[in-house]
SELOTI-896974 format. One line per field, with one value per residue (C-alpha): x, z negated, y negated; residue in one letter. Coordinates in Angstrom, 2 decimals. Layout:
u: c(X | ...) .
w: c(Z | ...) .
v: c(Y | ...) .
r: c(A | ...) .
This chain:
u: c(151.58 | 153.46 | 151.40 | 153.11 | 153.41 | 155.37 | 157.56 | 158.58 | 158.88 | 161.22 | 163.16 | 163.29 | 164.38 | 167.06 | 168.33 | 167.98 | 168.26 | 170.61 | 168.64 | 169.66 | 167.27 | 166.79 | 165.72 | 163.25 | 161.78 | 161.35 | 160.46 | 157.42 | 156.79 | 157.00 | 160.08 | 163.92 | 163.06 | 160.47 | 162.50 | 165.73 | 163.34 | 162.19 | 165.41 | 166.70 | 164.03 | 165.02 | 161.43 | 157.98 | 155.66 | 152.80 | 149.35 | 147.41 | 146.41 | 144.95 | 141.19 | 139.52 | 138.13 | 135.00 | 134.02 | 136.87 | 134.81 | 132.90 | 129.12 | 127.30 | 125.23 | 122.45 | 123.54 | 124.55 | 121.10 | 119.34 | 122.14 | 120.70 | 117.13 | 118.87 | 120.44 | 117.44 | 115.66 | 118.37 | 118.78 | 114.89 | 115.40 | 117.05 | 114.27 | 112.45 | 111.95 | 114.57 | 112.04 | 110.35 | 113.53 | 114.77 | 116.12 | 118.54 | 116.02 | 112.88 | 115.04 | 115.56 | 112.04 | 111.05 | 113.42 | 112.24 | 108.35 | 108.78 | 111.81 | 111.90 | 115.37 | 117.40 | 120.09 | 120.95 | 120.00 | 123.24 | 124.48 | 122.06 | 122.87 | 126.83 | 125.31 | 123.42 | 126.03 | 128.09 | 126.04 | 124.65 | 128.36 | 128.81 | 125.70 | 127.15 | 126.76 | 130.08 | 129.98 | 132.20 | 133.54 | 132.07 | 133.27 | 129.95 | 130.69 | 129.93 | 126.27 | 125.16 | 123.20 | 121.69 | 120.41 | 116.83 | 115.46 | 112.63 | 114.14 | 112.08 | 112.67 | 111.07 | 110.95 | 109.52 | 106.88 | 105.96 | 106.24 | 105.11 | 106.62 | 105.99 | 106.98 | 108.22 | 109.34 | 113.06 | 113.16 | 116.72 | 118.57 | 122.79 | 124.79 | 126.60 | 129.88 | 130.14 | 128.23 | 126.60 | 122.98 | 119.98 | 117.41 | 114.18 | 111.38 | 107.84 | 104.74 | 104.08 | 104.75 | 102.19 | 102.62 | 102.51 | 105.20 | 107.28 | 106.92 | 107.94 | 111.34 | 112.45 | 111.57 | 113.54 | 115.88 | 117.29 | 116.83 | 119.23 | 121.82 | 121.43 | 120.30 | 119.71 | 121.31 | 120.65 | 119.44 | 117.80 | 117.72 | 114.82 | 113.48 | 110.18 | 108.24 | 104.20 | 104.60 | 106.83 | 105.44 | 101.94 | 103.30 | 106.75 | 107.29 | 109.88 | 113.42 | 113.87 | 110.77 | 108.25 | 104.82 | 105.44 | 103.08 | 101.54 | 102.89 | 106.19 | 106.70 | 104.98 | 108.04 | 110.81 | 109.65 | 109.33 | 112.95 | 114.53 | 116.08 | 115.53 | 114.13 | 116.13 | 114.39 | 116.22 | 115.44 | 113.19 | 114.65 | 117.95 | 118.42 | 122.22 | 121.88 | 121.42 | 123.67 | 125.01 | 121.80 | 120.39 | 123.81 | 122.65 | 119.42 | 121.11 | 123.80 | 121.16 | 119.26 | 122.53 | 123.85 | 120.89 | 118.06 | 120.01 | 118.98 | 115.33 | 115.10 | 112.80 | 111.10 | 108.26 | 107.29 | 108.57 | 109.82 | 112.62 | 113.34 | 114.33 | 116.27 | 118.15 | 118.46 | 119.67 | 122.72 | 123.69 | 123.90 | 125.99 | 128.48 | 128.91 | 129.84 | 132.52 | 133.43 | 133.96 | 136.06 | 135.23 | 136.96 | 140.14 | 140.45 | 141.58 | 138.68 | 135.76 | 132.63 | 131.70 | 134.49 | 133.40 | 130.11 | 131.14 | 132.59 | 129.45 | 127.18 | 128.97 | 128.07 | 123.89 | 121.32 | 120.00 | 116.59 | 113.84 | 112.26 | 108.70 | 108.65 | 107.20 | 103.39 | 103.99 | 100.89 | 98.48 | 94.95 | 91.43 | 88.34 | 85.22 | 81.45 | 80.81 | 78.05 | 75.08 | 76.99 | 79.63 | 81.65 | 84.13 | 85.60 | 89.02 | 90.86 | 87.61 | 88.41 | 86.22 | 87.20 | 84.97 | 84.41 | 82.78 | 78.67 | 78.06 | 79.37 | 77.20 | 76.18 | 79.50 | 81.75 | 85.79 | 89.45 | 91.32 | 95.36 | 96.69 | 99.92 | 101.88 | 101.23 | 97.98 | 94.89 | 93.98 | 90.46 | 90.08 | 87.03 | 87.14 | 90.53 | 90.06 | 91.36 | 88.42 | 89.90 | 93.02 | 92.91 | 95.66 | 95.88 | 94.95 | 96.72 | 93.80 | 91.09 | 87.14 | 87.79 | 85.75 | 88.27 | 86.15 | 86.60 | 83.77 | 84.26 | 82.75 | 79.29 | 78.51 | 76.31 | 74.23 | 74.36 | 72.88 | 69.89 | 69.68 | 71.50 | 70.31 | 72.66 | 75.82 | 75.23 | 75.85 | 77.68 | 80.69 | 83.31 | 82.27 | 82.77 | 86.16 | 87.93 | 90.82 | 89.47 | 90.20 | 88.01 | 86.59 | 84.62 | 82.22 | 82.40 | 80.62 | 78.28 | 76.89 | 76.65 | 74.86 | 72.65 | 71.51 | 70.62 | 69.13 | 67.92 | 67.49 | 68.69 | 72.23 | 73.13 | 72.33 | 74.27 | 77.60 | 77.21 | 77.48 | 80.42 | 82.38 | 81.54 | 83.96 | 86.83 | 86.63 | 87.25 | 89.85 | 91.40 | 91.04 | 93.49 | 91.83 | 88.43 | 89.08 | 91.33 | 87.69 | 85.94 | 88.13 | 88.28 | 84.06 | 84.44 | 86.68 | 83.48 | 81.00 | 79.18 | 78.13 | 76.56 | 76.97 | 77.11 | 79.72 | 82.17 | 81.40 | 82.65 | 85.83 | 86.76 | 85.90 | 88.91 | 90.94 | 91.04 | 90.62 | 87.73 | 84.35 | 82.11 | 78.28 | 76.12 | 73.06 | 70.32 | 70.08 | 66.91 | 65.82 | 62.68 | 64.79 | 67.95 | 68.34 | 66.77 | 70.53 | 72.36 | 70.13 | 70.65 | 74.51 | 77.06 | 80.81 | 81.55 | 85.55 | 87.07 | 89.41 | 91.61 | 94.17 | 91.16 | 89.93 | 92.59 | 91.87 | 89.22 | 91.45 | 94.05 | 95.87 | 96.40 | 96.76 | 100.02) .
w: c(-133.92 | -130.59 | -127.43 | -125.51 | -122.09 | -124.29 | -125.46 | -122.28 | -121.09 | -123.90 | -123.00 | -119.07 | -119.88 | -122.43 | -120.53 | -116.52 | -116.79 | -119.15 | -121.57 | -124.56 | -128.10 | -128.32 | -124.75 | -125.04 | -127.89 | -126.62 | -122.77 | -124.79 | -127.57 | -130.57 | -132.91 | -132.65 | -135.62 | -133.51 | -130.26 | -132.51 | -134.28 | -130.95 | -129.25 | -132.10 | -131.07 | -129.05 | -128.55 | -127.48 | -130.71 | -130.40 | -128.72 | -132.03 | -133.09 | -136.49 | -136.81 | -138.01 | -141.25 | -141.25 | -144.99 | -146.85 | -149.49 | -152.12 | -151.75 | -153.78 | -156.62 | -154.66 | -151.92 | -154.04 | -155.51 | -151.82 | -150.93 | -151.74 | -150.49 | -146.89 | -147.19 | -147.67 | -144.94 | -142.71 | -143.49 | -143.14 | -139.40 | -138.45 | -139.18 | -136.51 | -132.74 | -131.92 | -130.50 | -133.86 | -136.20 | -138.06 | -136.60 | -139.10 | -138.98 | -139.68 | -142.69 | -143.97 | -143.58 | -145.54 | -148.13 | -148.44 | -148.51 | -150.26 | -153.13 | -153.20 | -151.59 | -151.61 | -149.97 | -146.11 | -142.69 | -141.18 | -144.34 | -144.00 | -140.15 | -140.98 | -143.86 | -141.78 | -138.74 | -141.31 | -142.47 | -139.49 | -137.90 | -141.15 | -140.33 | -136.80 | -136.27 | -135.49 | -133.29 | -133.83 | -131.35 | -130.84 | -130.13 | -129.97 | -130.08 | -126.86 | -126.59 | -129.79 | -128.14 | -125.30 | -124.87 | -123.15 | -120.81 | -118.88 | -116.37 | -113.11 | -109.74 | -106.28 | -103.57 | -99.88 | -99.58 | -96.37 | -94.98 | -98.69 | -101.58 | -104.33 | -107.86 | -109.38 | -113.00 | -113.98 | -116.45 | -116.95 | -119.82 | -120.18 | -122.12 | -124.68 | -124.82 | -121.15 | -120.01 | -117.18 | -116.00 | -114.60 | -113.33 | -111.95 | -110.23 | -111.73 | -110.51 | -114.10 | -117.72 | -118.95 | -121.33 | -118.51 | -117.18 | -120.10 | -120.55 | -117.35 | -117.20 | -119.88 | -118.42 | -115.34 | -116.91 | -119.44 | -116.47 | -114.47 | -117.64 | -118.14 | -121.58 | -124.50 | -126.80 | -130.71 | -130.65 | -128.60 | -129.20 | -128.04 | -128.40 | -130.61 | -127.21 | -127.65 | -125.86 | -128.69 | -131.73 | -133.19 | -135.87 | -137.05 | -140.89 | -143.55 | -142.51 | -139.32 | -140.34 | -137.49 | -136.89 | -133.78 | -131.03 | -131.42 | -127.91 | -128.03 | -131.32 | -129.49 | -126.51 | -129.59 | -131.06 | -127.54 | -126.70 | -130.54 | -130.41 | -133.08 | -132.43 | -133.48 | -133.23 | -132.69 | -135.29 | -133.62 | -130.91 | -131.48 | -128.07 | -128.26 | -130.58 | -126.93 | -125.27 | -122.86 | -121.00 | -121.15 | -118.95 | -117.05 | -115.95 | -115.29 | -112.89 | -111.12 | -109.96 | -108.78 | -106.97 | -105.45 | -105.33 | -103.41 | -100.77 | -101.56 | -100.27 | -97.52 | -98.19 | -97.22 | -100.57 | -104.57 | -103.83 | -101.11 | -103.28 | -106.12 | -104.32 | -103.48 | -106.51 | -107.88 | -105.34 | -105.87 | -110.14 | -108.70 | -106.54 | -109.28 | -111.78 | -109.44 | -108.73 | -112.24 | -114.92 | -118.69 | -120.54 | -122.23 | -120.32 | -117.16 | -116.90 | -114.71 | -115.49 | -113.93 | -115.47 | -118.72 | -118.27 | -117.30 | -121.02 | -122.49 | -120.97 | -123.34 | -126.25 | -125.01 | -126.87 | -124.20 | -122.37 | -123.37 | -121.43 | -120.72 | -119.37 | -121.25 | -120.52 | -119.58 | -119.75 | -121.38 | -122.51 | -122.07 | -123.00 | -120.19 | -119.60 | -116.32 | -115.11 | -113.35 | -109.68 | -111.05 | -111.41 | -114.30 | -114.43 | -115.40 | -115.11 | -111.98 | -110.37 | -110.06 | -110.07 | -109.36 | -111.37 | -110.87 | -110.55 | -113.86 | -116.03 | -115.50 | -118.76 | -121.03 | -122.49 | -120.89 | -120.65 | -118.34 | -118.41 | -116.71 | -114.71 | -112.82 | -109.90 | -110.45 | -112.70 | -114.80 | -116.11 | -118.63 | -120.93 | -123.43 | -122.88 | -119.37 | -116.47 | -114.21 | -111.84 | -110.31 | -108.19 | -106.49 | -108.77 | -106.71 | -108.11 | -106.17 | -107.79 | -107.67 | -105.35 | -105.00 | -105.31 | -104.89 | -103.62 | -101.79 | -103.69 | -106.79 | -104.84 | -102.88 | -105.63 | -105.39 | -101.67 | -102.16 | -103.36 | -101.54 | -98.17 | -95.98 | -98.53 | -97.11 | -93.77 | -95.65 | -98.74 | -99.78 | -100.38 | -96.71 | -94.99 | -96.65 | -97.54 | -95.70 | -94.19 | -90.38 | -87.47 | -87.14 | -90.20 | -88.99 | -85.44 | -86.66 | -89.16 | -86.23 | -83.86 | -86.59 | -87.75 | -84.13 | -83.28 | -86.81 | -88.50 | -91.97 | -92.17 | -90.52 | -93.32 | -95.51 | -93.77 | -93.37 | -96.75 | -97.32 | -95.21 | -97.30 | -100.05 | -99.01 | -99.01 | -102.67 | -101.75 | -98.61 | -99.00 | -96.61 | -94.17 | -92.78 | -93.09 | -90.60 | -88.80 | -87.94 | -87.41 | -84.80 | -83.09 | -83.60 | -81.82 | -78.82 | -78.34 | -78.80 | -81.24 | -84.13 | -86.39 | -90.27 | -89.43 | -86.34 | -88.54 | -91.52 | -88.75 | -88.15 | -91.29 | -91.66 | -89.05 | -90.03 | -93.82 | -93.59 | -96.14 | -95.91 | -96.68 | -97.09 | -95.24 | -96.66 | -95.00 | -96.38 | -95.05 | -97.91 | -98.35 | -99.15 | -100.76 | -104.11 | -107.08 | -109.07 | -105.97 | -105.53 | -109.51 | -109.60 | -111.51 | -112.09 | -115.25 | -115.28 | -112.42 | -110.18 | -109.76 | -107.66 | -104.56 | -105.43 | -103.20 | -100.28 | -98.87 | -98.97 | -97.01 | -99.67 | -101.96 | -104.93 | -107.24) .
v: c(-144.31 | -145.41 | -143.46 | -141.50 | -143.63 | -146.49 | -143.67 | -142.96 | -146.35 | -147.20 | -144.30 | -144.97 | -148.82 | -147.20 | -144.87 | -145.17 | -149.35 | -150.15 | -152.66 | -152.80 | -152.04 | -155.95 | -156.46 | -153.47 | -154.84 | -158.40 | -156.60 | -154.19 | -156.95 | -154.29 | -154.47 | -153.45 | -150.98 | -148.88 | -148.93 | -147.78 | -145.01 | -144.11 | -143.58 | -141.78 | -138.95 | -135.97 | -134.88 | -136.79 | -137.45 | -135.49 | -136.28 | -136.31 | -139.73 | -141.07 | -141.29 | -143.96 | -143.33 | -144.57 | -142.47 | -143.13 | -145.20 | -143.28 | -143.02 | -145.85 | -144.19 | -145.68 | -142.78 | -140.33 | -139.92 | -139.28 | -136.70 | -133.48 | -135.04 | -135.69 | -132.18 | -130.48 | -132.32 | -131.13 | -127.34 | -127.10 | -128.76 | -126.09 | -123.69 | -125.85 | -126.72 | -128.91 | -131.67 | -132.26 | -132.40 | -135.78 | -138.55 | -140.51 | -143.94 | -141.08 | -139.80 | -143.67 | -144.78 | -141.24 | -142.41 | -145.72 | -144.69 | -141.67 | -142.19 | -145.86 | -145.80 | -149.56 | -149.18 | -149.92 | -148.18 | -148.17 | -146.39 | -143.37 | -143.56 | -142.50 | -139.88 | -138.15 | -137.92 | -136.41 | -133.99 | -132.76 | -131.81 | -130.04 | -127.89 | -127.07 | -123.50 | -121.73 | -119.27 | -115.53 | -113.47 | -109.91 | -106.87 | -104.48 | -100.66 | -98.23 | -96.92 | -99.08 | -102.47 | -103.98 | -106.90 | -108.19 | -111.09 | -112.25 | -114.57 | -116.43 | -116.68 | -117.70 | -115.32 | -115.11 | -112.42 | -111.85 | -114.45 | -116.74 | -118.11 | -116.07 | -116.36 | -113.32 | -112.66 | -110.60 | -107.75 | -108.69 | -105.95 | -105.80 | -103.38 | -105.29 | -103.05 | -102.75 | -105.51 | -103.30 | -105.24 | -103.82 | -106.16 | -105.72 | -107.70 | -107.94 | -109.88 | -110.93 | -110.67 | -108.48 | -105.76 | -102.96 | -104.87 | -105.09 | -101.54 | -100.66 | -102.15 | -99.82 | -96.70 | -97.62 | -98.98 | -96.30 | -93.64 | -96.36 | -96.62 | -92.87 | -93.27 | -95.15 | -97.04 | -97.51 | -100.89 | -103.71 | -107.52 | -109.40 | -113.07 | -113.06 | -112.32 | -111.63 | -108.34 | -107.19 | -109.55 | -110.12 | -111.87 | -113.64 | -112.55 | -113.72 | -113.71 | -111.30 | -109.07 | -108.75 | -106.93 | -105.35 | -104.25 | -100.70 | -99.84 | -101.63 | -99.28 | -96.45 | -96.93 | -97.22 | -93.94 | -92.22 | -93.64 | -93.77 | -97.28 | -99.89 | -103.65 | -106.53 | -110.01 | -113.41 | -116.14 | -118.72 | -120.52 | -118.91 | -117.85 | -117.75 | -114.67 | -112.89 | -115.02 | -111.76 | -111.60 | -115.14 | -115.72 | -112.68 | -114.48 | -117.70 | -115.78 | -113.25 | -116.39 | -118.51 | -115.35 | -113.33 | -115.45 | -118.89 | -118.75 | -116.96 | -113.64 | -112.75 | -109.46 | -107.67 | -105.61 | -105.50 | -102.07 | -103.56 | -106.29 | -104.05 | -101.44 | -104.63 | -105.34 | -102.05 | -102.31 | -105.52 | -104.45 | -101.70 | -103.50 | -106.21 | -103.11 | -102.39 | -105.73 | -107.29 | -106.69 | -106.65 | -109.98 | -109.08 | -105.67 | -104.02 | -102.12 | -102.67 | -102.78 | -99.49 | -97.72 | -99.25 | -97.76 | -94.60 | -94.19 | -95.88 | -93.27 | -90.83 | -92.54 | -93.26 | -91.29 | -88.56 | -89.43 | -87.47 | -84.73 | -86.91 | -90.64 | -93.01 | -93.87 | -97.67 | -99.23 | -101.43 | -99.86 | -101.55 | -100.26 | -100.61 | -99.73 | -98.11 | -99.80 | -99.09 | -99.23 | -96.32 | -99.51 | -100.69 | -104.42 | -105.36 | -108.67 | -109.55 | -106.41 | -103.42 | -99.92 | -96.54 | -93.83 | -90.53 | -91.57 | -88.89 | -91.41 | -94.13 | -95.81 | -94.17 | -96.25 | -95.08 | -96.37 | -97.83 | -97.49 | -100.34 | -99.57 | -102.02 | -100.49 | -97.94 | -98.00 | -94.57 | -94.18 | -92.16 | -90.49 | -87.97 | -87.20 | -86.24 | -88.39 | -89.35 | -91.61 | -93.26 | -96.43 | -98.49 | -101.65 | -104.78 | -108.42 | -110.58 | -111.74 | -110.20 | -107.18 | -104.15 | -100.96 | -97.98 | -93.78 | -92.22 | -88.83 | -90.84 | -91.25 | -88.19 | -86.66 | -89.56 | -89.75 | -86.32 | -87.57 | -91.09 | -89.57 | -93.16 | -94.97 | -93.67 | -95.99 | -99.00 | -97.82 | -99.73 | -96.58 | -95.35 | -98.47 | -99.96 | -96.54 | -95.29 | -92.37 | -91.18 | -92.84 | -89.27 | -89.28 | -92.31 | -91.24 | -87.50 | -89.04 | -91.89 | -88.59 | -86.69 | -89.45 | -89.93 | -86.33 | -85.63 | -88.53 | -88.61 | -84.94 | -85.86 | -88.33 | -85.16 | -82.57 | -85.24 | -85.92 | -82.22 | -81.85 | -84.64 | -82.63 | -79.67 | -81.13 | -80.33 | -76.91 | -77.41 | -80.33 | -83.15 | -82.06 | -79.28 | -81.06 | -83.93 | -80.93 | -79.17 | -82.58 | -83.52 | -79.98 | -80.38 | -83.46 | -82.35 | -79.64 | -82.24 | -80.09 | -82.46 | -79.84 | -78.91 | -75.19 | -75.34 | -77.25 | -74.99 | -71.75 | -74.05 | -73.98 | -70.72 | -69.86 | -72.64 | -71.52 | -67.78 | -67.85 | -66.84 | -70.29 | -69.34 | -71.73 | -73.37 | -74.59 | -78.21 | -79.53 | -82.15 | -79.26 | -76.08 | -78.00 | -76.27 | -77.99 | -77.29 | -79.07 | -82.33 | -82.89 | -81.53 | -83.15 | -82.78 | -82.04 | -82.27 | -84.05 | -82.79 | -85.74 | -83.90 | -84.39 | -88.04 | -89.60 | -87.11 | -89.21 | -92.94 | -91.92 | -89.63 | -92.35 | -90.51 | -91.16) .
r: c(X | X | X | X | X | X | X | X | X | X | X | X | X | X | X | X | X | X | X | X | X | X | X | X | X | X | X | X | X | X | X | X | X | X | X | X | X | X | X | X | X | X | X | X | X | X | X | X | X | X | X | X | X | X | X | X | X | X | X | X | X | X | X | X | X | X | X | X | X | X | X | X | X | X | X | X | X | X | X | X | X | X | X | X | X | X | X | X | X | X | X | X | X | X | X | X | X | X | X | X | X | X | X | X | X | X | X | X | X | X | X | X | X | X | X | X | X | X | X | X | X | X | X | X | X | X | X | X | X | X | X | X | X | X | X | X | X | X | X | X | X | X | X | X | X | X | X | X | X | X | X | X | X | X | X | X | X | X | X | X | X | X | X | X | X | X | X | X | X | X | X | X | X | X | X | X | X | X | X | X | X | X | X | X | X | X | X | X | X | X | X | X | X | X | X | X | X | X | X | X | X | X | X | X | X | X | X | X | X | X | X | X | X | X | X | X | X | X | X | X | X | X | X | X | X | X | X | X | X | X | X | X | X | X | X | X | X | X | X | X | X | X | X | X | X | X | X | X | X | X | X | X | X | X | X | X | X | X | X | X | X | X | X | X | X | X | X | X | X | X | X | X | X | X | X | X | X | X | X | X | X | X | X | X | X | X | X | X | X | X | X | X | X | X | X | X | X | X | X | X | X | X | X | X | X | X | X | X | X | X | X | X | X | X | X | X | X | X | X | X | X | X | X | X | X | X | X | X | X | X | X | X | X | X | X | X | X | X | X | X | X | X | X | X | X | X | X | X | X | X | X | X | X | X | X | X | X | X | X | X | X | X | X | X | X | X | X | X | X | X | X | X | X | X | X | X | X | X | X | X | X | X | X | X | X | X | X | X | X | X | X | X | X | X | X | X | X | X | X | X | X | X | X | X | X | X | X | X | X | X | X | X | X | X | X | X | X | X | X | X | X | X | X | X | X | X | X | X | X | X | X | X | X | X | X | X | X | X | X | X | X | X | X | X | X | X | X | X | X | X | X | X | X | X | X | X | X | X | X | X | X | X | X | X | X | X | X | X | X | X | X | X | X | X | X | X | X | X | X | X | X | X | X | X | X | X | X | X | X | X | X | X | X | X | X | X | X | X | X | X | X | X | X | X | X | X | X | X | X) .
């Protein structure tokens, strides 16, 4: 077939200089019969040109027999990971080992390019229904964090119908994690939809069964059945099966994280975040609409399942001993617990962001989670009863020297200690002991109004409080001697977590 450029050349020497058919032809060196054909044409020929066909013979019977053998090989390949499929020479020498095959390389080369564009996945266009699915993504990223690189992991989830995102940062992977992103992200969408798709993730999957069939994780069903949506699983290392979001990730890093953001904390960093989903809902449109995104969304919310009344629990469960220090160990840290469960066996609930302890159904603790490696986390409410009986320990004890509480505190007790000795560690101790009943606050209030009087004594802080909190406080006389027998060996029974964080600073979630 004549290309296009010599059809126009034939025409411009026709036409513009004159020649005649027999000059063209002998000008071009092609014959009088194509430049007549040619000129006879009102229109170009089209672009399309024959293909070579390189398959046009029948396959020898030699091929024919290995056919369904090669096929097989093939369709199983795709099952696999792409790095350890056949290559056409790994299929021949498999055919000549294994089925005595006779015929030539080259052959099986072209057979097998064949066969393999045949088993080219084609790809449909969607249209997904309002309120129905969302996709789901971990994505990475590189951040400055105060003043370091840091690398940070994406909960990355779109809205299939409306293709409204929600991203959020994460210090890790970890189930807590995982978790997390869905309670803030269905209170961000303003509901749920009916199903999710997810790649074959361990914090979803314990185990990859026939087909799409997948043993889930007790608390990834536990957050389905809290938030009614239904789990549907990519097949393995079909990624494009969630091709909405995995473009998501790709596009969040390109557009918010080049150059790396410079922020002091997670919590400014997805705040940022938040906005930036926000003013790219009302920035882009949805393909083959008018509509934007946000608009889009709008209508979507109408057709999300309502949240429920309770947030989800997000976090991950792990079973400790507190040992003999009132201390229990997770991932190197330590975390205190209430002295009266020394020996018992408890549970810790891991948040992102705060560690529960629990035992016998009653919370007993709650820490600030620390992501550094063998650190002491401990609350000097857990230790007074056994400062009670070992008062000299609280000069050196851990939870009085690293806590959070106001200057005042270790200013009174180094007064007390030095008028009273022994007997001063016992009385401070005892003060520490009513915040219980007042609440920090107005304990360092009458401390520091102590202080200003330079009266460092149990019973003038006790009449402080007295006026401060309009309730009458009976005052013991707590000489080691006349301490009561039922105080020296007290212990809580139920803990009033509500107070535990009163003596860190009012750390308490």
């Amino acid at each position: 077939m004549i290309k296009m450029a010599q059809f126009h050349h034939i025409k411009f020497l026709h036409e513009v200089e004159g020649l005649s058919q027999r000059q063209i032809a002998q000008k071009l060196g092609i014959s009088r019969n194509t430049v007549s054909k040619y000129l006879k044409q009102n229109e170009a020929p089209t672009t399309i040109h024959r293909q070579k066909n390189y398959h046009g013979k029948e396959y020898s019977d030699e091929t024919k027999r290995v056919l369904p053998i090669i096929d097989q090989w093939l369709e199983d390949d795709l099952k696999r990971w792409g790095k350890q499929r056949h290559t056409a020479a790994r299929i021949y020498r498999r055919l000549v080992d294994e089925y005595d095959f006779k015929g030539s390389e080259s052959n099986i080369r072209k057979v097998v390019a064949k066969r393999k564009k045949k088993l080219q996945e084609v790809f449909i266009p969607l249209d997904f229904q309002l309120g129905h699915q969302f996709q789901f993504d971990w994505g990475e990223a590189d951040i400055i964090l105060q003043g370091r690189t840091q690398r940070i992991y994406l909960f990355c989830m779109q809205l299939s119908a409306s293709r409204m995102r929600f991203v959020r940062a994460y210090l890790h992977e970890k189930q807590e994690a995982f978790l997390d992103g869905f309670v803030h992200a269905f209170e961000f969408f303003g509901g749920v939809p009916t199903e999710g798709v997810f790649d074959n993730l361990k914090t979803a999957v314990v185990k990859i069964l026939q087909g799409r069939d997948r043993l889930e994780q007790d608390a990834f069903l536990a957050l389905q059945s809290h938030y009614l949506f239904k789990a549907e699983f990519c097949n393995i290392r079909s990624g494009n099966e969630k091709g909405r979001v995995e473009g998501t990730v790709g596009y969040v890093r390109r557009n918010v994280f080049v150059p790396l953001p410079d922020v002091q904390s997670l919590e400014e960093l997805n705040a940022y975040l938040l906005d930036w989903c926000l003013r790219e809902a009302e920035e882009k449109t949805v393909p083959f609409t008018k509509e934007t995104v946000a608009q889009m969304w709008a209508k979507e919310k109408e057709y999300l399942h309502p949240l429920p009344e309770k947030k989800f629990e997000a976090c991950r469960l792990v079973s400790c001993q507190v040992n003999k220090t009132s201390l229990i160990t997770v991932e190197t840290n330590q975390y205190s617990v209430p002295c009266s469960y020394v020996g018992q066996a408890v549970w810790a609930k891991m948040f992102v962001d705060h560690v529960i302890v629990v035992a016998q159904n009653q919370v007993i603790a709650e820490h600030p989670r620390s992501y550094e490696r063998n650190q002491m986390i401990t609350n000097l409410d857990h230790y007074l009863e056994a400062l009670l009986k070992k008062p000299r320990a609280i000069r050196d004890a851990h939870a009085f020297q690293s806590s959070d509480l106001p200057d005042v505190f270790r200013r009174f007790h180094r007064k007390m200690r030095e008028q009273e000795g022994a007997a001063g560690d016992r009385k401070f101790i005892r003060l520490l002991l009513l915040h219980r009943e007042i609440g920090m606050e107005k304990l360092t209030q009458a401390l520091r109004e102590a202080e200003q009087a330079q009266v460092y004594r149990y019973e003038v802080v006790h009449e402080i409080i007295q006026r401060l909190t309009n309730n009458y406080l009976q005052v013991q006389d707590l000489s080691k001697e006349k301490t009561p027998v039922n105080l020296l060996d007290y212990k809580i029974q139920k803990a009033n977590v509500a107070q535990y964080g009163q003596l860190t600073g009012g750390q308490m979630k």
